[in-house]
C-alpha positions as CSV (number, residue, x, y, z in Angstrom):
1,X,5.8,-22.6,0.2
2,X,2.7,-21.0,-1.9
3,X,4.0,-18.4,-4.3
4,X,3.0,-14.6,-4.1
5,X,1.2,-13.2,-7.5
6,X,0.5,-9.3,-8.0
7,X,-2.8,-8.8,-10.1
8,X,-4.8,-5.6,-10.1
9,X,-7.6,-5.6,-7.7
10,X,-11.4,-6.3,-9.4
11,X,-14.9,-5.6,-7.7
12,X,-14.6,-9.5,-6.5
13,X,-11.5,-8.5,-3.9
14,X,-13.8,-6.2,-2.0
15,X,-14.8,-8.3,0.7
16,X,-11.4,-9.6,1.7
17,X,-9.6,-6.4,0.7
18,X,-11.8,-5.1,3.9
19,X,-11.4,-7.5,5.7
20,X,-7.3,-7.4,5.1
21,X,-7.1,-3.4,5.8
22,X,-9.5,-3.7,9.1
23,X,-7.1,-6.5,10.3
24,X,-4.2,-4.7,9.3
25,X,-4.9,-1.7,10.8
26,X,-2.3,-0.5,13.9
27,X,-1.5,3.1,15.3
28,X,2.1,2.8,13.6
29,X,0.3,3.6,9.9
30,X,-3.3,5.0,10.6
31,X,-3.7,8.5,11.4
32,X,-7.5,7.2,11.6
33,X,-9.2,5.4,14.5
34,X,-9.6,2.0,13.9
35,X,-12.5,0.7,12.0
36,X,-16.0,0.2,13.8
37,X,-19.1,-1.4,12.5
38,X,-20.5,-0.6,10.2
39,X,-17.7,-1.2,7.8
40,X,-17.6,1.3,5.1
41,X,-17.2,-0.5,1.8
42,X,-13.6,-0.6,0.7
43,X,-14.4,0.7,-2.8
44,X,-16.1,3.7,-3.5
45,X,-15.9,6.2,-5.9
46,X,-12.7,7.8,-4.5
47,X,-11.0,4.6,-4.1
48,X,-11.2,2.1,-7.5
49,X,-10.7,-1.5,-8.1
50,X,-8.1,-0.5,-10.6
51,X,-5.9,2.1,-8.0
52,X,-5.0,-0.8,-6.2
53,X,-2.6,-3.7,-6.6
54,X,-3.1,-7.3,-4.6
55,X,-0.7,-9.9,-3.6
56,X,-2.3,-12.9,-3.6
57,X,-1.0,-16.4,-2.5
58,X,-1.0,-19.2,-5.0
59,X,-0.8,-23.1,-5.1
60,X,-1.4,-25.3,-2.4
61,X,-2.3,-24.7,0.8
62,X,-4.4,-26.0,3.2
63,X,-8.4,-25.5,2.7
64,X,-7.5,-24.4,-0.6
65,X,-8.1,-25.9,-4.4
66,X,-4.8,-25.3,-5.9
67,X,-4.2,-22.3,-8.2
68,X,-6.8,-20.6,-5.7
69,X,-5.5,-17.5,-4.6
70,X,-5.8,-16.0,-1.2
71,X,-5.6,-11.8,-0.5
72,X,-2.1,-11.7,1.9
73,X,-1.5,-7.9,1.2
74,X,-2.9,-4.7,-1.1
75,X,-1.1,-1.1,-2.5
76,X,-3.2,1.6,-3.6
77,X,-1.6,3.8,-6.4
78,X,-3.0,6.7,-7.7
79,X,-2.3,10.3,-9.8
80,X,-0.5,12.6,-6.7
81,X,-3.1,15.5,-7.9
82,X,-5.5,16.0,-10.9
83,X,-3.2,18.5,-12.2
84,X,-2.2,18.0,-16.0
85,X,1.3,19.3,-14.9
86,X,1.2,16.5,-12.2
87,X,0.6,13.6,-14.7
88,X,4.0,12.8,-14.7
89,X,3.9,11.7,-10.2
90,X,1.9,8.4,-8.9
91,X,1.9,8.4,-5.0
92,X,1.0,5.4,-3.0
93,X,-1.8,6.2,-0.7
94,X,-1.9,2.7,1.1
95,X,0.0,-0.7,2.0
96,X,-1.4,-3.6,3.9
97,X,0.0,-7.2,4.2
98,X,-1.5,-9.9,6.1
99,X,0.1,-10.7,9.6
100,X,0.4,-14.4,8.3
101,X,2.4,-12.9,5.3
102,X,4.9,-10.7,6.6
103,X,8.8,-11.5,6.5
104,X,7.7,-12.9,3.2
105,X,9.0,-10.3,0.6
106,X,5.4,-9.0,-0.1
107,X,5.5,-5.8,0.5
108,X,8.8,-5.3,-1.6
109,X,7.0,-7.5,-4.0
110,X,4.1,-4.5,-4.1
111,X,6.4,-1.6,-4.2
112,X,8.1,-3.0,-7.1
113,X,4.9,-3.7,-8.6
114,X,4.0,-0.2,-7.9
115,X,6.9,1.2,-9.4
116,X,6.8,-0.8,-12.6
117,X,2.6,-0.1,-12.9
118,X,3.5,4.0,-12.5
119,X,6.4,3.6,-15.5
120,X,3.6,1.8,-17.6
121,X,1.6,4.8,-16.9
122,X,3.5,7.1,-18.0
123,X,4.9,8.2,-14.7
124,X,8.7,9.5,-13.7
125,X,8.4,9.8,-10.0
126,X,6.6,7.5,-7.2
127,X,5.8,9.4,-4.2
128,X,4.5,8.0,-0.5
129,X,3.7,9.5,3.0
130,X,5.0,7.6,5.5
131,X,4.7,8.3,9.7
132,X,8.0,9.7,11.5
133,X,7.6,6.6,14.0
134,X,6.7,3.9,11.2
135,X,10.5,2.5,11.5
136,X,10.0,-0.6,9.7
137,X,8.3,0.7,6.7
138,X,10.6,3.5,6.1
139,X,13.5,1.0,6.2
140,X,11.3,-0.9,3.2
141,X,11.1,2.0,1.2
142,X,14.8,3.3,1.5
143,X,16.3,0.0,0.3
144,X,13.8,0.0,-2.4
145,X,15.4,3.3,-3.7
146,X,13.0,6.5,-2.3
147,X,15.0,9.5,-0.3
148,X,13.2,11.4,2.5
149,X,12.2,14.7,0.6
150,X,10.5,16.6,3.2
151,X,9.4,16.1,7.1
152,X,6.2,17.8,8.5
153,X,7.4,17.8,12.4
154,X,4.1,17.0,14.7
155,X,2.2,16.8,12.0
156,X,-0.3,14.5,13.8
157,X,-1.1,13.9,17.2
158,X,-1.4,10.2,17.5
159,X,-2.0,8.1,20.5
160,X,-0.6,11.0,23.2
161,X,2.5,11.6,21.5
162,X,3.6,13.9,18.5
163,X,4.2,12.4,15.2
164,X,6.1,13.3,12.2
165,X,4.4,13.0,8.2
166,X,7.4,11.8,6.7
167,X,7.8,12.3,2.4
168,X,9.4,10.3,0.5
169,X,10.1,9.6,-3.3
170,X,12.0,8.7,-6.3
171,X,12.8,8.8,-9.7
172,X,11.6,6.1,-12.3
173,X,13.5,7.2,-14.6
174,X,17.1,5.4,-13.4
């Protein structure tokens, strides 16, 4: 099986950083309608090569040199606010992994990847948003340590139904 590497992203991940968060995109994370063409680029000056982390799968594989690395998955992590008294927070604002990578660990693989990038920035707390109805993903980040800290009821109306904004967070300090 190939293994899963976390890099930071670079201008070159662009094109299948798009391609991943268009294919990835589902009504149980987006409180946007899906994407139409034309694309918008997936980095712009609001969203950095460097905010975001990539899994990429290495070694063999079919169609592939070896050592070549394929995009299966992306987190965005960024400063919660520009507030000097906020410096201390980094909130995840984005998680995508490839429907041929799931079940795979790489989402874990990014949240611990996520966790250790905020503590080498300085940070002592990761936050997240997460949808009320997003059951799978809010299992993730529970066994990987973050506490709901707040619920929005309703907060969005998605698809014909009510949805919750769920906040979560924890320390990096343990």
């Amino acid at each position: 099986m190939p293994e899963t590497r976390i890099r930071m992203a670079v201008p070159a991940d662009e094109a299948a950083l798009g391609e991943l968060d268009r294919a990835t995109w589902s009504p149980l994370h987006a409180v946007q309608p899906a994407p139409e063409p034309p694309y918008r680029p997936f980095f712009d000056e609001r969203h950095l090569p460097e905010d975001y982390l990539v899994a990429e799968e290495v070694g063999d594989a079919p169609g592939r040199s070896a050592g070549a690395g394929a995009v299966i998955g992306y987190l965005r992590l960024v400063p919660a606010t520009p507030l000097a008294c906020n410096r201390h927070v980094r909130q995840i604002q984005g998680l995508a992994v490839a429907e041929s990578a799931r079940g795979r660990g790489v989402a874990r693989a990014l949240l611990r990847a996520a966790c250790a990038e905020a503590r080498r920035q300085g940070a002592r707390r990761i936050t997240l948003r997460v949808l009320g109805h997003n059951a799978p993903a809010r299992a993730l980040y529970a066994s990987e340590g973050f506490a709901v800290e707040g619920v929005l009821p309703g907060e969005f109306f998605l698809d014909g139904a009510y949805v919750d904004d769920v906040l979560m967070g924890r320390s990096l300090t343990d």
